[in-house]
N, C-alpha and C positions, 0 to 999 in steps of 0.2 A: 721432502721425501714423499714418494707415492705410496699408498696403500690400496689394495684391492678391497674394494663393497662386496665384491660376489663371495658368498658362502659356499665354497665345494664339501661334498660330504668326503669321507677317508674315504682312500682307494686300497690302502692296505692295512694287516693288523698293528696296534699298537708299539708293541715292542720290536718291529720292523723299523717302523717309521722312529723308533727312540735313537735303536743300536745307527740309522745311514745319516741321524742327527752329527753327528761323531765325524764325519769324511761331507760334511756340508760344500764346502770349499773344492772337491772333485766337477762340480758344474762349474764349466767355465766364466759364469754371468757373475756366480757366487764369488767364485775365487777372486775375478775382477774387482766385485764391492769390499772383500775382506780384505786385500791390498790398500784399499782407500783406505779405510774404516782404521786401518793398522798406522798409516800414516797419518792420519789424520790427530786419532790416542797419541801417537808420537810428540806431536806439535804439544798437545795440551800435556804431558806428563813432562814433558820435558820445559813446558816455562811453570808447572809448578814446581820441579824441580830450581829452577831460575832464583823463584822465591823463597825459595828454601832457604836458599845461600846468599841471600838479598838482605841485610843488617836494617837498612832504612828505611825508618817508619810509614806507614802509607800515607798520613796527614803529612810529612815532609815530602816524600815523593811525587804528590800529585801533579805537581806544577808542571813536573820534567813526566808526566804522560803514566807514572805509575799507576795511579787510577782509574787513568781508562783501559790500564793493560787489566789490573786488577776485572773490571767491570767486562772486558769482554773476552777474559775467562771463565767468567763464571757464565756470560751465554754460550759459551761455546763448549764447555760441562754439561751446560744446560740441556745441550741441541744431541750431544750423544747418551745421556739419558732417555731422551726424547726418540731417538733413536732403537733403543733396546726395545720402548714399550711397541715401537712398530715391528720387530721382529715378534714378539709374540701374537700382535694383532694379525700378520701378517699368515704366520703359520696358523692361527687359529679360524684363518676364512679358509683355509685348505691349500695356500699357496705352499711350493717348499725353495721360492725362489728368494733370496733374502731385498726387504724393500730398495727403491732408488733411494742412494743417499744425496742426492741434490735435493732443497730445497723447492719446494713446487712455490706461486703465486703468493705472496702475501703471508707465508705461515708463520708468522710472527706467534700470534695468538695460540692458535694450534700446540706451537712446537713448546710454549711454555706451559697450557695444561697437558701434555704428557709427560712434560718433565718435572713436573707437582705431583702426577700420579709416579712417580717412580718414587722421587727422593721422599713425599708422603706418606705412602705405603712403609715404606722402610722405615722410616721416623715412629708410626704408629704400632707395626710390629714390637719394634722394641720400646716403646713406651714403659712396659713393668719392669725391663731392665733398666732403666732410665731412672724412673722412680725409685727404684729397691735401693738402685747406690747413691741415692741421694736420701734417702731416709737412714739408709745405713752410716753413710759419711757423719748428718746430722746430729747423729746420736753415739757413735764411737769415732769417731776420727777418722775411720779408715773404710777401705773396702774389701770385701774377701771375691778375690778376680774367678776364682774358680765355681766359685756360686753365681756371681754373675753372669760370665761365661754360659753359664747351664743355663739359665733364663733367657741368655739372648739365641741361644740356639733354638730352643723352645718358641721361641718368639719367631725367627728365621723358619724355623717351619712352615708356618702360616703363610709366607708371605706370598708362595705363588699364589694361595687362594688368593687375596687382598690383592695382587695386582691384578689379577685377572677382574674381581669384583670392580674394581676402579678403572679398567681402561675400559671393558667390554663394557658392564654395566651402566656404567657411568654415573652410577646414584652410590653415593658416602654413605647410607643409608644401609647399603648393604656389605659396610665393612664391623658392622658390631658382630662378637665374636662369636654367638652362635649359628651366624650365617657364612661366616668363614670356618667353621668346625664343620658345618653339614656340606658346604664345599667339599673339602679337604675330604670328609666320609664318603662323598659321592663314588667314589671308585678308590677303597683306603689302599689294595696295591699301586695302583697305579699312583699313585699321588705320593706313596713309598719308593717309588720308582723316579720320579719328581724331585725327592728331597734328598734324596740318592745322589743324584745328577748336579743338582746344586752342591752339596757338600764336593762332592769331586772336586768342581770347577773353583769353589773355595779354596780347597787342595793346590791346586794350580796355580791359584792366585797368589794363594801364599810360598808356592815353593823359592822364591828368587829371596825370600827375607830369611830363611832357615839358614842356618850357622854352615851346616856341608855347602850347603849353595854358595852363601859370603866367601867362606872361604877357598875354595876351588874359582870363582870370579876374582877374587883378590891374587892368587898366584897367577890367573891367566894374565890379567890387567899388568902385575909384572913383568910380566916375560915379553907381552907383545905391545901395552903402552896402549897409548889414547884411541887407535881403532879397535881395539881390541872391547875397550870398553864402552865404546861404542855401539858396536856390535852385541854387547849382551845387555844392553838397555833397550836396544829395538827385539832382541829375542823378548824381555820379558812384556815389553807392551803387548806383541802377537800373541803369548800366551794367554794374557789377562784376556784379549780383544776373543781369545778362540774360546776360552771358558764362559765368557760369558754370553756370545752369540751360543752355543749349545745350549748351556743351560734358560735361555731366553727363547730358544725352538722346543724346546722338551716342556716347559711350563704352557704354550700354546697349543704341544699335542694335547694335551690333559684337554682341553679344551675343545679342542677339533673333535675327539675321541669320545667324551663324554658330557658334553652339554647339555643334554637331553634330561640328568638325573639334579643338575645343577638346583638350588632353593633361589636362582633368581635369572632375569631374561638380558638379555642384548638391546642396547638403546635402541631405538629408532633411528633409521637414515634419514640425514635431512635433506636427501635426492630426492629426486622425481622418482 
């Protein structure tokens, strides 16, 4: 994938550029890469699916190629993680065109420190929920999901700061937490407005698992059989694929919008 070096300043106010985050997909360039990007989630959601329904163990499997199917799911998981952190990077130099999803020269290396900085950041956010149900299990047996829950939302919070600190920044350094809190304070509406946008896309993410969804997909799958549910397994990839391309534009605006108030700076290009 390409990404643009050049830093444009905003050309409009912030809550403009939020709300036309929303209708991405109306430029033709856009639309083109989210068909990709749609089909592409397709392929990988659907052989994790594969494995879902797959009984035989990966140490038996290897021989007959399970292994390397195994191995190059997890790059190609990899490569659309890798993916999202360029949409934020991408919105946050001032572009609003979503990056090439091809592959550029050699990005082997590249495409697996962005997809450290994604699945990292998230790993680290929720670290004290992490912790709490494992201290909790340790010592009573069990876990109470609704206190967890609260923690890892609390922790979800943070995490535009933390990705932004890790892909922009590029120094670990400045993911300890009161550098990610005076983030996050740099502009507390707008960053309100950030985790806003996330939770929706949550929203969304989650709606295809909710019991009204199941079941209204289970009468449809009924009545009209294997395309039918075909067809609403590719709805809900698009869904996922469009909640999270917004909320990966909106964490950029913060960015684009307010970097100025930021407690830390932008790597160095290692261009001319």
């Amino acid at each position: 994938m390409t990404i643009h070096d050049e830093v444009t300043e905003p050309r409009k106010p912030y809550l403009q550029e939020v709300a036309e985050s929303f209708w991405f997909f109306l430029k033709p360039s856009n639309a083109t890469t989210f068909v990709v990007m749609i089909v592409y989630s397709v392929f990988i959601f659907g052989m994790l699916g594969a494995f879902r329904h797959t009984r035989i163990p990966l140490a038996h499997g290897f021989g007959r190629g399970r292994g390397l199917a195994v191995t190059f799911l997890v790059m190609a998981a990899g490569y659309l993680c890798a993916y999202y952190i360029a949409v934020i990077k991408e919105v946050a130099a001032g572009e609003d065109e979503l990056p090439n999803p091809w592959p550029t020269t050699n990005p082997t290396w590249e495409l697996a420190i962005e997809a450290l900085y994604f699945v990292g950041t998230t790993v680290w956010v929720l670290l004290p929920t992490i912790v709490y149900m494992c201290i909790e299990y340790a010592h009573f047996g069990q876990i109470t999901w609704p206190i967890a829950a609260f923690v890892a939302i609390l922790g979800l919070m943070l995490w535009p700061a933390a990705v932004l600190c890790a892909s922009i920044s590029g120094n670990i350094n400045d993911l300890w937490p009161m550098i990610l809190l005076r983030t996050a304070l740099a502009e507390p509406l707008a960053y309100l407005v950030t985790c806003m946008v996330m939770l929706l896309a949550v929203g969304l993410c989650s709606l295809p698992y909710t019991d009204f969804y199941q079941s209204t997909a289970e009468a449809i799958t009924d009545n009209l059989g294997t395309i039918a549910s075909l067809l609403l397994f590719i709805f809900q990839v698009a869904l996922t694929t469009y909640a999270m391309f917004v909320s990966m534009r909106v964490i950029g605006l913060y960015y684009r919008h307010f970097k100025q108030e930021f407690p830390w700076t932008t790597k160095p290009s290692n261009k001319e």
